[in-house]
C-alpha atoms as one frame of an Amber mdcrd trajectory, in Angstrom:
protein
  -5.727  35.466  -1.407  -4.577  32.224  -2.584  -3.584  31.087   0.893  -7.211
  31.840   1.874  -8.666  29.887  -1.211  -5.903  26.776  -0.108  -7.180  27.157
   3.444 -10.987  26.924   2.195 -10.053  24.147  -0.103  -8.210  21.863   2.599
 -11.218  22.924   5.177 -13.857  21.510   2.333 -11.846  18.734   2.023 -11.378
  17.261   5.958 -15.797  18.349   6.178 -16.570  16.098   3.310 -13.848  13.102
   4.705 -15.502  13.490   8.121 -19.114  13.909   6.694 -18.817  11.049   4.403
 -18.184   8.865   7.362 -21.145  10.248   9.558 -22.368   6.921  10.749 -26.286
   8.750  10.785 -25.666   9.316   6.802 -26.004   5.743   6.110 -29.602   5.164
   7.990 -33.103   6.394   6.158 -33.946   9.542   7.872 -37.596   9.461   7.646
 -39.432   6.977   9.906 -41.761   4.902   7.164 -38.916   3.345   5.738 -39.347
  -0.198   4.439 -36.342  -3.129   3.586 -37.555  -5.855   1.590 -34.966  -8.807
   2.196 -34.337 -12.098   0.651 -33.503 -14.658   3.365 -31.562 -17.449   1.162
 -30.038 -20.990   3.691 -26.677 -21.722   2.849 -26.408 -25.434   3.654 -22.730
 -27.346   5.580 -20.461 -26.185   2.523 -22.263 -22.533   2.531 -23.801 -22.939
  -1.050 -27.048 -20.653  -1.448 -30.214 -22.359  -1.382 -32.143 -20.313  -3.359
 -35.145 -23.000  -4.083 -36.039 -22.268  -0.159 -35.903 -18.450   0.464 -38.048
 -17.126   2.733 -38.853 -13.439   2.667 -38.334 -10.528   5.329 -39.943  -6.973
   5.937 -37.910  -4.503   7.922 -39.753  -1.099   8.874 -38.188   2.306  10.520
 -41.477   2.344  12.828 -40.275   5.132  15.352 -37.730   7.276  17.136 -37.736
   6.891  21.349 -35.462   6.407  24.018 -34.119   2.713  24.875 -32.755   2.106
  27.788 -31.333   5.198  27.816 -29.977   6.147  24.102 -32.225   7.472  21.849
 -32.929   4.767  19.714 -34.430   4.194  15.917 -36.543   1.973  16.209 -36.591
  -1.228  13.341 -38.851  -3.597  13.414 -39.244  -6.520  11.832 -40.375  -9.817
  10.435 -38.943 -12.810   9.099 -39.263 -15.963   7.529 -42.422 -15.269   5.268
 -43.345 -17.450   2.553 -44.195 -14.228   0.672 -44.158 -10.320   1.404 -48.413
 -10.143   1.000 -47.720 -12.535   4.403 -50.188 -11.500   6.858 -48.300 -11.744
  10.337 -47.400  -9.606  13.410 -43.841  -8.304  13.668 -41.117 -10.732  15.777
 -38.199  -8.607  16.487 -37.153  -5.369  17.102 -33.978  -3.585  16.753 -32.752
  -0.477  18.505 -29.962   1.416  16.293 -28.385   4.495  17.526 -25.814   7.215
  15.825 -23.005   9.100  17.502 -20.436  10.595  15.319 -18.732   8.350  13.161
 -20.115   5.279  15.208 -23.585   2.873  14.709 -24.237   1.859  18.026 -26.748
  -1.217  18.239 -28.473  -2.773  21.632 -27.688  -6.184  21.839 -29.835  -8.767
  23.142 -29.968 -12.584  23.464 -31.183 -13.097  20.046 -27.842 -12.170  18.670
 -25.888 -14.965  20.332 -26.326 -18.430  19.395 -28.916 -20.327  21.205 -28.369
 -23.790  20.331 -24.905 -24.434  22.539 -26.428 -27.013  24.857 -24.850 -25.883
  27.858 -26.357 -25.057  31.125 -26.582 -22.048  32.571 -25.866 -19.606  29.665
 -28.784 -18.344  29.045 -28.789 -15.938  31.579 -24.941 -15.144  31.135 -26.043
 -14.097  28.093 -28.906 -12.216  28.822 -26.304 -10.325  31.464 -24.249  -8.780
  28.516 -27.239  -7.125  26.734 -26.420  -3.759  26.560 -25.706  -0.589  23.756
 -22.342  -1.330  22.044 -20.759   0.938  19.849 -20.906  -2.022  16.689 -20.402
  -0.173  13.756 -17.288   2.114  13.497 -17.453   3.666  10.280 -13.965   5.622
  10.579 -11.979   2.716  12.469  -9.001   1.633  10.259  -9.728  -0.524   6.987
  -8.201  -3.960   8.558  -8.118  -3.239  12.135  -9.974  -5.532  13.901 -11.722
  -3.661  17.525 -13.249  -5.489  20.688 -17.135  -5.157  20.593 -17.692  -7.009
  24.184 -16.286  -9.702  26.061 -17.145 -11.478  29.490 -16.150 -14.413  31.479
 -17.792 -16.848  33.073 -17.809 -20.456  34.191 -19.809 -23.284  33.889 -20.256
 -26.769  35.306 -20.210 -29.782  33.170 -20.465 -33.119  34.698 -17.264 -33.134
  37.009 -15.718 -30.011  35.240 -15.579 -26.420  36.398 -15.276 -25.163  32.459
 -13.778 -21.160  32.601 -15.950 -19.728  29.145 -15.226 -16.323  28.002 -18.010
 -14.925  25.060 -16.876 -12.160  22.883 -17.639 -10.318  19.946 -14.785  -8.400
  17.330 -15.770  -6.369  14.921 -13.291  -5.306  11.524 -14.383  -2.859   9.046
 -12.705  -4.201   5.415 -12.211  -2.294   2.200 -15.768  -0.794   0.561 -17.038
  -2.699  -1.788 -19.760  -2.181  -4.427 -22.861  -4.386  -3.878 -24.854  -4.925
  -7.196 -28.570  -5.300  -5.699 -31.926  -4.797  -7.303 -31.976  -1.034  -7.415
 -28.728  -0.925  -8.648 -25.175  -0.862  -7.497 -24.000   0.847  -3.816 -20.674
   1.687  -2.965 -20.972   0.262   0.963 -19.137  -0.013   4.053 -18.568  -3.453
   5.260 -18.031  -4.594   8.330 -17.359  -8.320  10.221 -18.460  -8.815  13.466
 -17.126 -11.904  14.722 -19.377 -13.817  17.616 -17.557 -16.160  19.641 -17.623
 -18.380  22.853 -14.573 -19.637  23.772 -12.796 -22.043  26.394 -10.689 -20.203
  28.081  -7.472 -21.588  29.590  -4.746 -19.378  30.930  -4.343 -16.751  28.144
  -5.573 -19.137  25.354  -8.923 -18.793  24.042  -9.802 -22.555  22.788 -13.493
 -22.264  20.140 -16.155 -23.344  21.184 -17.973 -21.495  18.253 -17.331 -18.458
  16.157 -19.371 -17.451  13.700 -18.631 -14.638  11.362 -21.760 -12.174  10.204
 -20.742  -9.942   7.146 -22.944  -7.290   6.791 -22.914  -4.523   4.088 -24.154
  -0.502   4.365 -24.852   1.606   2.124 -25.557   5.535   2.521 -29.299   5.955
   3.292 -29.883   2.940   2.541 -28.361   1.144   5.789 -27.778  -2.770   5.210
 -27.824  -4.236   1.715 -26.507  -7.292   2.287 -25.420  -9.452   4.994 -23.718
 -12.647   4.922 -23.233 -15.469   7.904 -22.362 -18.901   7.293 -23.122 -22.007
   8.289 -20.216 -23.174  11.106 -20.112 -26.146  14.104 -19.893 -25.828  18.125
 -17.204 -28.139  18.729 -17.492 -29.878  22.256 -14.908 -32.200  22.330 -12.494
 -30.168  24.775 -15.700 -31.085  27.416 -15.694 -34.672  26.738 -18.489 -34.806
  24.599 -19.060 -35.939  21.370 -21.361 -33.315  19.909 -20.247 -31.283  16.298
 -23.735 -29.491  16.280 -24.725 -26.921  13.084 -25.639 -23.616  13.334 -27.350
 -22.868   9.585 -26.072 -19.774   7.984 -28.033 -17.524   5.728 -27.622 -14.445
   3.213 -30.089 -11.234   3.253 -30.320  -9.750   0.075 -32.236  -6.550  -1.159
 -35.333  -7.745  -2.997 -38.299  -5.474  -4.851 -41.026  -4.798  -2.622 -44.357
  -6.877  -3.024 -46.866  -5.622  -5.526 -50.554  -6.738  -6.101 -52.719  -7.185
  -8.888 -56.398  -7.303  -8.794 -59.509  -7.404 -11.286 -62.033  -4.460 -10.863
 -63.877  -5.614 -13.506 -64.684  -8.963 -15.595 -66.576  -6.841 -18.307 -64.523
  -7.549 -21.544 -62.842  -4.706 -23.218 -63.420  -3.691 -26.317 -59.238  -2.863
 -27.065 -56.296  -2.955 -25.148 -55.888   0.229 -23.006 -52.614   1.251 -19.976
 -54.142   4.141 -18.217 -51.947   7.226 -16.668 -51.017   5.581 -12.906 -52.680
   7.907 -10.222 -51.589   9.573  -8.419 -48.782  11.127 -10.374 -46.470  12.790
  -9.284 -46.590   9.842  -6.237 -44.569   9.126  -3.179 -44.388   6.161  -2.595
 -47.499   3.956  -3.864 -49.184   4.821  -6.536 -51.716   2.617  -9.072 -51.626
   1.464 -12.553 -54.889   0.486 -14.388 -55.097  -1.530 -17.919 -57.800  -3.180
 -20.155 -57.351  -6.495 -21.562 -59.825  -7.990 -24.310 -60.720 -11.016 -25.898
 -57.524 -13.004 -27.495 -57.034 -13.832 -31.186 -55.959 -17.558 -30.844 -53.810
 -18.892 -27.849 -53.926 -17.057 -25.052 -50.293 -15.311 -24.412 -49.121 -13.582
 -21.355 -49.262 -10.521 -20.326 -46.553  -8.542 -18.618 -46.172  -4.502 -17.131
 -42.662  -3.641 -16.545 -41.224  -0.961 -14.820 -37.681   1.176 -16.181 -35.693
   3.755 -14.716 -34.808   6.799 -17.163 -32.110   5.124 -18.860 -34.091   2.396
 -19.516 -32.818  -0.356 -17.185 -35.773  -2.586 -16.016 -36.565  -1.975 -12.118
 -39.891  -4.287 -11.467 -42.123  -6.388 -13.105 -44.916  -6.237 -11.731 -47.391
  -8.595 -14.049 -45.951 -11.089 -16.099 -48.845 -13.822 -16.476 -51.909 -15.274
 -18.671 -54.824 -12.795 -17.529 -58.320 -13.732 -18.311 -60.364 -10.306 -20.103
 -60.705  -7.566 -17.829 -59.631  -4.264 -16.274 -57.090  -4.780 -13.720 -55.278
  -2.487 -11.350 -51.527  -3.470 -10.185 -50.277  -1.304  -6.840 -46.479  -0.151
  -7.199 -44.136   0.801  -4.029 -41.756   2.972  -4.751 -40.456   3.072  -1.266
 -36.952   2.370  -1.801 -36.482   4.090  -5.138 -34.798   7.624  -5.584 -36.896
  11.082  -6.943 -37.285  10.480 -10.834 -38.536   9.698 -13.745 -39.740   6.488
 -14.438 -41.479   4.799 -17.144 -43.848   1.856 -17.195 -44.792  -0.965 -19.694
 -47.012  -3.187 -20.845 -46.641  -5.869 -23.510 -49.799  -8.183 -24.616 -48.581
 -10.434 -28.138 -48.049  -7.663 -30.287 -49.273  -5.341 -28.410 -47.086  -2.479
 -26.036 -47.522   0.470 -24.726 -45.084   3.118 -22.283 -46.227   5.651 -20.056
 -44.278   7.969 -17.800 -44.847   8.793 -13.962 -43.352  10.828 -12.098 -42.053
   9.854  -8.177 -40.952  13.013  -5.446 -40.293  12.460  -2.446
């Protein structure tokens, strides 16, 4: 009997090693899903620029075939000046799970396309393919060959041999502190390169390193590339050329707030939200009346059960009125949560309920 409960034991064990590094565990598994990024420059010595952040929206819009994997489908838009941005999509890309690997279809996008050489557009454009990219059970430090292809070039009187390739390394797990909270996440480097190649020595050209971060169900939380140079000199020509790094960080998803009615209140009032129970958007309605005085602001704050803060939503001088602020829960777990509002004096908390 105890040999059977050792040999169930062991057996539980190896199922939740391999199941905990099911590459499919760490991607949404509902289509519908949402990312809300921060896009944040890093400038030549890779400091943050946080004064010119754009914005980015990724959605998990469908599940199809791509070129023959089945694919899940992301797409998405960058570089907003704000999440209420109204613009089409500008991307799309094509993520698919076997095993313990995230395979991804790679297309010209992903390479740099500011080298100004001739002619590699199109080598480029010959390597786009699936590649198994993410290998969540490869070795902590072992660094794996993604792609790589040769080709050659012509540069004034030179025949130049080029060889493109991408590595990938999985590091150590970290925890990412983001603005749902902390993830325990897999992280990866992928390493992009295009290289001179003479002999057996592979001389840069540029590599650029892209440090990306997953967490379970979540999928990327962070992701990290910095700002490097294309060095030319080994063709004769004086060109150090920047390619502008970046950082993608989780951010809160947009929320609006709009008057429904200018008639002045008589008192302050925070309604119930409807719907409640919600999944994922639901409504919050208050009254604000005339001001004794100066006119303070007015703020409506969102908290998780143990009473961190999640959102603000409002947190601004409001004229008199009845107003109605739209939360998206879309990233947030099944809870409790607890919402409010704070005029002078004046607060109020309500609870709501989210299922999904």
């Amino acid at each position: 009997m105890k040999k059977l409960l050792l040999l169930f034991i062991i057996g539980f064990l190896i199922n939740s090693m391999v199941y905990s590094q099911n590459a499919s565990t760490y991607f949404p598994s509902s289509t519908g899903y949402k990312w809300y990024y921060k896009n944040i420059p890093l400038d030549s010595n890779n400091n943050p620029q946080v004064n010119l952040a754009t914005y980015r929206i990724d959605t998990f819009a469908v599940v199809t075939t791509y070129n023959g994997l089945s694919a899940n489908v992301v797409r998405l838009k960058d570089h907003l000046l704000s999440f209420l941005q109204n613009t089409p999509y500008n991307d799309t890309n094509y993520f698919n799970f076997q095993t313990t690997n995230g395979w991804q279809y790679l297309s010209v996008s992903m390479f740099p396309d500011s080298i100004p050489l001739p002619g590699l557009l199109n080598f480029f454009r010959s390597m786009e393919n699936w590649y198994s990219v993410f290998r969540f059970a490869q070795s902590v430090g072992s660094q794996y060959t993604i792609v790589q292809k040769d080709t050659t070039i012509q540069v004034d009187t030179i025949t130049a041999p080029l060889r493109a390739k991408i590595l990938g390394t999985r590091l150590n797990d970290e925890v990412v502190s983001t603005v749902y909270g902390n993830y325990t996440a897999k992280k990866f480097v992928l390493l992009f390169g295009l290289y001179l190649h003479v002999i057996i020595i592979d001389i840069p050209i540029v590599v650029q390193p892209d440090t990306t971060w997953f967490a379970q169900n979540v999928w990327m939380v962070k992701k990290v590339t910095p700002t490097v140079r294309i060095d030319l000199s080994n063709f004769g020509i004086a060109v150090n050329i920047p390619i502008p790094g970046n950082m993608y960080e989780l951010s809160l998803p947009p929320i609006g707030i709009r008057n429904i009615s200018s008639e002045v209140p008589e008192n302050i009032n925070l309604y119930q939200n409807y719907p409640n129970p919600f999944n994922p958007v639901t409504k919050i309605k208050f009254d604000l009346p005339f001001r004794r005085g100066v006119g303070g602001m007015t703020s409506l704050k969102i908290y998780d059960i143990t009473g961190k803060e999640i959102s603000t939503l409002v947190n601004e001088q409001l004229s008199p009125g009845t107003y109605e602020v739209t939360f998206d829960a879309v990233n947030l777990s099944s809870g409790t949560y607890f919402y409010k509002i704070q005029d002078g004096d004046f607060t109020e908390t309500k609870k709501m309920l989210l299922i999904k």
